[in-house]
NUKELO-648134 format. One record per residue (C-alpha): residue number from 1; x, y, z. Coordinates in Angstrom, 1 decimal. Layout:
REM residues N
resi, east, north, up
NUM, X, Y, Z $
...
REM end
This chain:
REM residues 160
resi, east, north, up
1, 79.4, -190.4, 36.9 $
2, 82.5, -191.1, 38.8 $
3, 84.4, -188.5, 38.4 $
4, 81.5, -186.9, 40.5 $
5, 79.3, -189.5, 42.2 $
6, 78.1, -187.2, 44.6 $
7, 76.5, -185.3, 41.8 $
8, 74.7, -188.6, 40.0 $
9, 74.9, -191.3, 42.4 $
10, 72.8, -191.9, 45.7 $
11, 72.7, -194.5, 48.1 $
12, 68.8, -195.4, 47.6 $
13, 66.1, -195.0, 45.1 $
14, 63.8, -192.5, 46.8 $
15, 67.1, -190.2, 46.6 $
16, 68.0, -191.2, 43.4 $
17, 63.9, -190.6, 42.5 $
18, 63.2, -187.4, 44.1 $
19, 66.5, -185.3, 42.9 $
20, 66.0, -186.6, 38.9 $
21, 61.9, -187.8, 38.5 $
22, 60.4, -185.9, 40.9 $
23, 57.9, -185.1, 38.4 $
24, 57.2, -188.9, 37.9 $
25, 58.1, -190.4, 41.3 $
26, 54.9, -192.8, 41.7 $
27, 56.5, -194.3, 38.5 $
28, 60.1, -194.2, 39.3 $
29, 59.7, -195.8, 42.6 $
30, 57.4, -198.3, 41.3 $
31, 54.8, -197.2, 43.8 $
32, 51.5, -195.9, 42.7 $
33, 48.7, -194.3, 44.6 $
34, 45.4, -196.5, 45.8 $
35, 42.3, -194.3, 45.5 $
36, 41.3, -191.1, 43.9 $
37, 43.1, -188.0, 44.6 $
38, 39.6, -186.5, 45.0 $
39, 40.5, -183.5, 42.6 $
40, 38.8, -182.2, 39.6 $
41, 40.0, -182.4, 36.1 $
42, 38.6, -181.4, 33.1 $
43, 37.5, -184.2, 31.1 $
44, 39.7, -184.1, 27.7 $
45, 38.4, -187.4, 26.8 $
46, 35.7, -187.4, 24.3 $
47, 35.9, -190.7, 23.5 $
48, 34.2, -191.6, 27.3 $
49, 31.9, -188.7, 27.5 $
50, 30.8, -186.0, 24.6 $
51, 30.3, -183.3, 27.2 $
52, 32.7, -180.8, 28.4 $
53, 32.5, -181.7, 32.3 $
54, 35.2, -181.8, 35.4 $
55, 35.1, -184.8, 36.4 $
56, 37.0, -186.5, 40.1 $
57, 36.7, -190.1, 39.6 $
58, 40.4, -190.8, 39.9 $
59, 40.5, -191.2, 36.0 $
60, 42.8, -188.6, 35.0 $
61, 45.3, -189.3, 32.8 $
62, 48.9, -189.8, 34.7 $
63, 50.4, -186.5, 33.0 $
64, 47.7, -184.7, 34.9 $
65, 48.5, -186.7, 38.1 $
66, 51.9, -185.7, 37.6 $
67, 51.6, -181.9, 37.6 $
68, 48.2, -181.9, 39.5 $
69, 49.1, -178.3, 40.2 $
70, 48.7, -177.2, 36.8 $
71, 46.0, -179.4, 36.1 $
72, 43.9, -180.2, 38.8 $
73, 41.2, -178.4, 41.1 $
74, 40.4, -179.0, 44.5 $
75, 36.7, -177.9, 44.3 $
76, 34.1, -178.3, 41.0 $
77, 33.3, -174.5, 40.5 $
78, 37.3, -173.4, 40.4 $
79, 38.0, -176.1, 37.6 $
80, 34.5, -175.5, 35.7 $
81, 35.5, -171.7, 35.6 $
82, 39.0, -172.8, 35.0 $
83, 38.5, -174.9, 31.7 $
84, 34.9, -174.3, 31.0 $
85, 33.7, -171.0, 31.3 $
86, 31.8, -171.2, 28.0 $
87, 30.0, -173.7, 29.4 $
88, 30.0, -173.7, 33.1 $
89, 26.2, -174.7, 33.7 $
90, 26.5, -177.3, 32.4 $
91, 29.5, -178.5, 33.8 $
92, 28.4, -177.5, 37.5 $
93, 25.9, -179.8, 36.5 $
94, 22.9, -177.4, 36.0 $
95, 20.0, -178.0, 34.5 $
96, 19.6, -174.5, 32.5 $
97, 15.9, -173.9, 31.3 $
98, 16.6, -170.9, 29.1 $
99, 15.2, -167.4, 29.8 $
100, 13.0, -167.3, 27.4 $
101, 14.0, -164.6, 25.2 $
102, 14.4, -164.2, 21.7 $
103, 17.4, -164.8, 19.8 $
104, 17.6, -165.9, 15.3 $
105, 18.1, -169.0, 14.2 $
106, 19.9, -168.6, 11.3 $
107, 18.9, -172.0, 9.6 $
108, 14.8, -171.0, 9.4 $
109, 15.8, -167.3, 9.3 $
110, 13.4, -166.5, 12.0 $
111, 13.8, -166.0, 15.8 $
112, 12.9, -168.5, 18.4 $
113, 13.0, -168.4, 22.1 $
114, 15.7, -168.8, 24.6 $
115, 14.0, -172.5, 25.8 $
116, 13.7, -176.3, 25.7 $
117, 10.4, -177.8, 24.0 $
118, 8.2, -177.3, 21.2 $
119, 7.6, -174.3, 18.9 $
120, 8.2, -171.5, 19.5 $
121, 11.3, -172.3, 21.7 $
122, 14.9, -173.3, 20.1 $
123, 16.6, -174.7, 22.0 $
124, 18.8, -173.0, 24.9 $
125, 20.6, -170.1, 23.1 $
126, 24.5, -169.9, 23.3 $
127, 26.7, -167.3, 24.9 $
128, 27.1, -165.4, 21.4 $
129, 23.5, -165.3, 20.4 $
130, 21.9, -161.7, 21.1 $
131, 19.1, -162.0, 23.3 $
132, 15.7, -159.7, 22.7 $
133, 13.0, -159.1, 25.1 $
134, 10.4, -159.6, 22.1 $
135, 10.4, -161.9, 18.6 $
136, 9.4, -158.3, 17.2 $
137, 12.8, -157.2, 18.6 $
138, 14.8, -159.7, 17.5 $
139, 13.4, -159.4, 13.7 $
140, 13.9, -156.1, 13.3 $
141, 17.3, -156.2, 15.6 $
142, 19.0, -159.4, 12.9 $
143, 16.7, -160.2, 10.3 $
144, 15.5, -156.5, 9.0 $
145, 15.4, -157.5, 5.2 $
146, 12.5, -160.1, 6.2 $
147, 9.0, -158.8, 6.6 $
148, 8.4, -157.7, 10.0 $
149, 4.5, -158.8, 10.1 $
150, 6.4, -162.7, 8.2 $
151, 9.0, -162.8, 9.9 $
152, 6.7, -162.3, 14.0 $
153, 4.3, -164.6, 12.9 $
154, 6.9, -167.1, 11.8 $
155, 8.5, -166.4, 15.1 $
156, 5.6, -166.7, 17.4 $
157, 4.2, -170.0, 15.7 $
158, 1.1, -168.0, 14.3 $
159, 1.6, -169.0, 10.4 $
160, -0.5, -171.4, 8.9 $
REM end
């Protein structure tokens, strides 16, 4: 450093800060930020929330404050299609009801419908399910080696 001083030393710590930690200058100045930076992030933290959300409480974790860039959205929708695509109604906050097709659920080998509530619906259906217009559809479509009369009552609720 003193062979070259001009190279490594600096006559004040924003200097010194910016030219070697400019990635981490809040922390190298000792200053931090009051307030949220009012960006998005996605929400990497299970252990504080189970779903897969962008969240801009001012809670991001400092590596993301530091390269906000790479990280962080100014607007909900660009970070949901960002980091959540596979599940961006839910993380735009939408309240999906389904469209009420038909898709198989594996588990009862029959199909159920694309909707929240009781029998016949299954639940919403996820972005790989194939959707049918009809529960006929859908049985012959995924579950052909059932009995197509079984398999459309089971479907539709109509069994005893």
């Amino acid at each position: 450093m003193q062979l070259n001083p001009q190279g490594w030393m600096f006559q004040d710590l924003i200097s010194c800060c910016t030219r070697f930690f400019n990635w981490r200058l809040s922390e190298c100045t000792g200053t931090t930020s009051t307030g949220s930076s009012g960006l998005y992030y996605p929400n990497w933290s299970l252990e504080s929330s189970t779903e897969h959300i962008c969240l801009n409480d001012g809670n991001e974790p400092d590596y993301m404050i530091y390269n906000p860039s790479l990280y962080m959205s100014s607007d909900l929708e660009t970070c949901c299609k960002k980091y959540y695509s596979w599940n961006y109604e839910a993380c735009m906050g939408s309240t999906a009801t389904g469209s009420s097709e038909w898709y198989v659920d594996w588990n009862l080998s029959i199909c159920v419908q694309d909707c929240v509530g009781s029998a016949p619906c299954g639940g919403l259906a996820e972005t790989w399910d194939s959707l049918y217009t009809s529960a006929a559809a859908c049985c012959s479509g995924k579950l052909s080696w059932v009995d197509a009369d079984t398999c459309v009552s089971e479907s539709e609720g109509l069994s005893p």
